[in-house]
N, C-alpha and C positions, 0 to 999 in steps of 0.2 A: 519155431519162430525164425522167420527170416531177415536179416539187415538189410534193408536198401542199398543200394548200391549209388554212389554219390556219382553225377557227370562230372565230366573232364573241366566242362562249364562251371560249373561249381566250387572245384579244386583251384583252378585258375582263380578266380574273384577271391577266393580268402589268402590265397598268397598273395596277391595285390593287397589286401586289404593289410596282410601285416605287416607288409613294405613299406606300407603307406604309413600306417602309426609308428615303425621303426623309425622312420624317416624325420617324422614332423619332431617327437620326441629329441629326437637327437641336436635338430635345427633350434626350435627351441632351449638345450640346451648350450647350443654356441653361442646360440644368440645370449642369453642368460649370462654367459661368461662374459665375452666380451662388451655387457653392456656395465658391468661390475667394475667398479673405480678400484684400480689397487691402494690400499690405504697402509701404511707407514708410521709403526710406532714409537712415539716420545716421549720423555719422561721431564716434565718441568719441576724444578727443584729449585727451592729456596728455605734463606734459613728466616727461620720463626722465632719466635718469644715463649716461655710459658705461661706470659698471664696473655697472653689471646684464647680465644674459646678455640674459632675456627677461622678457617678462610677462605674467599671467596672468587674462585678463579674464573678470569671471563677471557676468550678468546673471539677474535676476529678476523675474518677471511678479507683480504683484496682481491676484489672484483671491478675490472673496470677501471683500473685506477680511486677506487673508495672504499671502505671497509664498511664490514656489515655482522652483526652478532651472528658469531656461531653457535656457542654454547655457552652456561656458566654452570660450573658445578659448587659444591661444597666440603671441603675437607678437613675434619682435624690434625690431620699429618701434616708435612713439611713439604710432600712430594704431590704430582699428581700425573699417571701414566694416561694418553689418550692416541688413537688412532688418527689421522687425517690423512687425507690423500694428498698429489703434488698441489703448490700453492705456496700462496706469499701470506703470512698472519702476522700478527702481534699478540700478548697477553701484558695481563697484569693482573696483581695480584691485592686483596682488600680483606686488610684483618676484621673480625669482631672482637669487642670486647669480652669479659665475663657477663657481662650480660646481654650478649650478643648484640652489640648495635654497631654497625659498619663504621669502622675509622677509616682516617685517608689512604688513600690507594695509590698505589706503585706506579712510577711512570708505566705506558703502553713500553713493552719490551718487543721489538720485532724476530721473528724468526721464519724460514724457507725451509720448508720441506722437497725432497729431490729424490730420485729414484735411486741415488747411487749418495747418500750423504756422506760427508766423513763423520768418521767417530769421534768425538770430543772426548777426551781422555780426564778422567779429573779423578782429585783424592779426596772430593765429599766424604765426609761420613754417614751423610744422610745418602747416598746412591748405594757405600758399600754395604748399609743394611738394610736395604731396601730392595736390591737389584737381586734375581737369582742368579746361582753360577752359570747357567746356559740361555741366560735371557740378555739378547742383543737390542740395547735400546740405548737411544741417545739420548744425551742429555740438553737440551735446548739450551738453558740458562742457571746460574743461578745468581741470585740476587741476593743484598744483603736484607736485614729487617725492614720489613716495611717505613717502621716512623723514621729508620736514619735516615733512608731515601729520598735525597733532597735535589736531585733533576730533577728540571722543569717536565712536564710531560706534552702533547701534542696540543697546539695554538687552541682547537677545538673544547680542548678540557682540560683549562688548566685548573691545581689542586688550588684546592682552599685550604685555611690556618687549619693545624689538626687539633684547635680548642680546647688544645690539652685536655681532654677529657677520657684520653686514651692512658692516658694516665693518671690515675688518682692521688698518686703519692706528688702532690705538687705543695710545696714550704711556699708562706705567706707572711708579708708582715703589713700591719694597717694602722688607722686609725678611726675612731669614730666617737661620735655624739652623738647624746639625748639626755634622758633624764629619768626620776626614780619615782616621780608624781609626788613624793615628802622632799626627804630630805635624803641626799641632796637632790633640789633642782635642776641641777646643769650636770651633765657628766662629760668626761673627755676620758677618752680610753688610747690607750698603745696595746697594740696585742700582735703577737705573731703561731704562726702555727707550723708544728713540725710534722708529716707522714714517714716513719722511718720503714715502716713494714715493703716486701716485696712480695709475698704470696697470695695466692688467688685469694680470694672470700675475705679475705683483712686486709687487703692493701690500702682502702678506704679510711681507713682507722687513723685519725692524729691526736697530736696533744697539745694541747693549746695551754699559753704562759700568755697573762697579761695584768693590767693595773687600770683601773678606774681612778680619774679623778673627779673628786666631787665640789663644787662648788654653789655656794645661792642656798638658804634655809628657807625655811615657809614659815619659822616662827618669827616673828615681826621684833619680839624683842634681840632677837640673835645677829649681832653687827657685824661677826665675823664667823663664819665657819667653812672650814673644808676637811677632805676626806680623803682616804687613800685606799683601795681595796685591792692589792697585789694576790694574784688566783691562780691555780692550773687546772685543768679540764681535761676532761679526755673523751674522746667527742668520734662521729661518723658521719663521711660525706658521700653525697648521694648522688653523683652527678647526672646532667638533664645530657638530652640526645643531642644539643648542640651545646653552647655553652652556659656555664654555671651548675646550679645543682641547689638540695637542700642537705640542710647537716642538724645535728643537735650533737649534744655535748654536755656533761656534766663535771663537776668539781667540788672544790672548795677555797677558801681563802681566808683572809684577815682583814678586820677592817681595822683603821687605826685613824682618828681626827678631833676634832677639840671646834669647841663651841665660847663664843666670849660673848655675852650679855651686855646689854647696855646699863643694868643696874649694876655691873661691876665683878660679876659669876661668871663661872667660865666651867667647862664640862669635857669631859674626855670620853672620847671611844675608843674601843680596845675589846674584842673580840672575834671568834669566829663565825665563816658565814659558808651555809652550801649553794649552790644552785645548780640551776638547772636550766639549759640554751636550746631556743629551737630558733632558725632561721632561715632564710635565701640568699644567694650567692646568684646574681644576677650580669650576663654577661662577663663571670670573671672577675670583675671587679668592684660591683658593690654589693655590699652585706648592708641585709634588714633583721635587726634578730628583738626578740623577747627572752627576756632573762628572768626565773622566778629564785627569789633568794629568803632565805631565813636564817633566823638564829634560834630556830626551835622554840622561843618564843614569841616571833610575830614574824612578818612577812614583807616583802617590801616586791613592787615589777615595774621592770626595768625593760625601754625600749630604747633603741639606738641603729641609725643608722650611720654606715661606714665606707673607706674606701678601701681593699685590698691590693695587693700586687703581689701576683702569683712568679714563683720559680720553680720552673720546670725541669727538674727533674730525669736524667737520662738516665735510661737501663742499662 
C-alpha cells in the first residue's frame, strides 16, 4: 500500500491555515484582556449588635455625576469583602431585626476606589479575625452601630424615626379608662411596664405593675362605692413592622373596696384576682386591651382604652 504524496500546494494552505488560527486565537485573546476592567478588593467593616439577625449592604456607583445601584447583598457578619473596579461609590448599611424586618439605615458613607490606594491601618478586631495573614485588602470604613448613627444622611433620603421597634425592650408608663360592665362601672388605671431582658428570642418579654381604680356600682341601692385593684403581669410584645405592636400578659392581684347602702349597710371587698391581657399598641402610644379576670368563683371583662409613653432604651 502506498501513501500519497501531499503537494507543495497543499502543505503551504495548512501552514497558513495554522497561522491563521494561531493568530486569531491569540488576538482574541489581547483583545479578551484588555477589554477586562481590573477590579480592586475592599473590605467594608462595621460594628454590629447581637440582637440584629443580619444586614443589608447596598452600594452605589457615580456615574455622570449621580449614583445608581450596584449591588445589595446580605450578611450576618460584621464585615463584607467585594471587588470593584476604579470609581467614585457610597454604601450604607441596614440592620434586620430578629425577625428580620429592615431598621433604619446608616447614613450613604462615600468611598474611591484607585489603582494605587493607601492602606488604611486600623486595630479592628473585627478585621484582625477576619483578614488572612497574606490577604491585602483595605478597609473602606467602619462605622459605628447602626441605631447610634445619628447624621443626617443625603437631601434625597432622608431617615425616618427608627419606631423604636428595633427595640423591643422599651419601659412605659400610662394611663387609661373603661369599665368592668358590673361593678365597677368606671375604671381609671396607672400602669407602667418594665422590658429588663437583652437577649435574642426574650427581649420582648415585660412586666407590668399597675392599679385600677374603680368607681360608679350598678346596684342602684349602693351610694357610694369604689375599688382598688393593685397587679403585676408578665406579659409579651409583638411588635408591628412600623409602629406599635400587639402584647398579652398575664398576672395577678388584690382587689380591695367597700360598698355603703343607702339602707345604712355597707360591704367590703378583700380578695384575690388573676387575669388575663390581650391588646394593641397603636402608633406607640395608644393601648386598646381586654382584660379577663376572676376570683375562681365568677368572672368579671374588662375593657379599656389608654395613653402610653414609651422610653427607649439604649444598648
Amino acid at each position: 500500500m502506498t501513501i500519497p504524496k501531499r503537494t507543495s500546494m497543499e502543505v503551504r494552505f495548512n501552514v497558513k491555515m495554522v497561522i491563521f488560527i494561531l493568530l486569531f486565537f491569540g488576538l482574541a485573546s489581547v483583545l479578551f484582556a484588555l477589554d477586562e476592567e481590573q477590579v480592586y478588593k475592599r473590605r467594608i467593616v462595621w460594628r454590629g449588635n447581637e440582637n440584629f439577625y443580619r444586614y443589608a449592604v447596598e452600594i452605589q456607583k457615580s456615574e455622570n455625576g449621580r449614583y445608581r445601584g450596584l449591588m445589595r447583598e446580605y450578611t450576618t457578619t460584621t464585615f463584607l469583602t467585594v471587588s470593584l473596579p476604579e470609581g467614585d461609590y457610597r454604601f450604607r448599611i441596614t440592620p434586620h431585626d430578629i425577625l428580620d424586618r429592615p431598621l433604619e439605615a446608616t447614613q450613604w458613607i462615600q468611598f474611591e476606589i484607585k489603582p494605587a490606594p493607601e492602606q488604611i491601618i486600623t486595630e479592628s478586631m473585627d478585621e484582625k479575625d477576619t483578614a488572612g495573614e497574606n490577604e491585602q485588602i483595605e478597609v473602606i470604613d467602619i462605622i459605628q452601630s447602626p441605631e447610634n448613627n445619628e447624621q443626617p444622611t443625603d437631601n434625597d433620603e432622608q431617615p425616618t424615626e427608627s419606631n423604636e421597634k428595633n427595640s423591643a425592650r422599651l419601659n412605659t408608663i400610662g394611663i387609661s379608662a373603661g369599665t368592668d360592665f358590673t361593678d365597677p362601672m368606671v375604671i381609671f388605671a396607672l400602669h407602667g411596664t418594665y422590658a429588663p431582658f437583652r437577649r435574642q428570642h426574650i427581649e420582648n418579654i415585660f412586666f407590668k405593675a399597675g392599679c385600677d381604680i374603680g368607681l360608679i356600682s350598678r346596684h342602684e341601692d349602693a351610694e357610694k362605692f369604689y375599688s382598688l385593684y393593685p397587679y403585676i403581669n408578665i406579659g409579651y410584645f409583638l411588635p408591628f413592622k412600623n409602629r406599635g405592636g400587639l402584647f398579652a400578659c398575664a398576672g395577678a392581684g388584690y382587689i380591695t373596696g367597700s360598698y355603703q347602702f343607702s339602707h345604712g349597710g355597707t360591704a367590703k371587698l378583700n380578695y384575690f384576682t388573676a387575669n388575663v391581657t390581650a391588646g394593641a399598641n397603636i402608633i406607640d402610644a395608644i393601648n386598646i386591651s381586654y382584660t379577663f379576670k376572676t376570683d375562681f368563683t365568677g368572672v368579671s371583662h374588662q375593657t379599656t382604652v389608654g395613653y402610653v409613653y414609651r422610653f427607649k432604651q439604649r444598648r
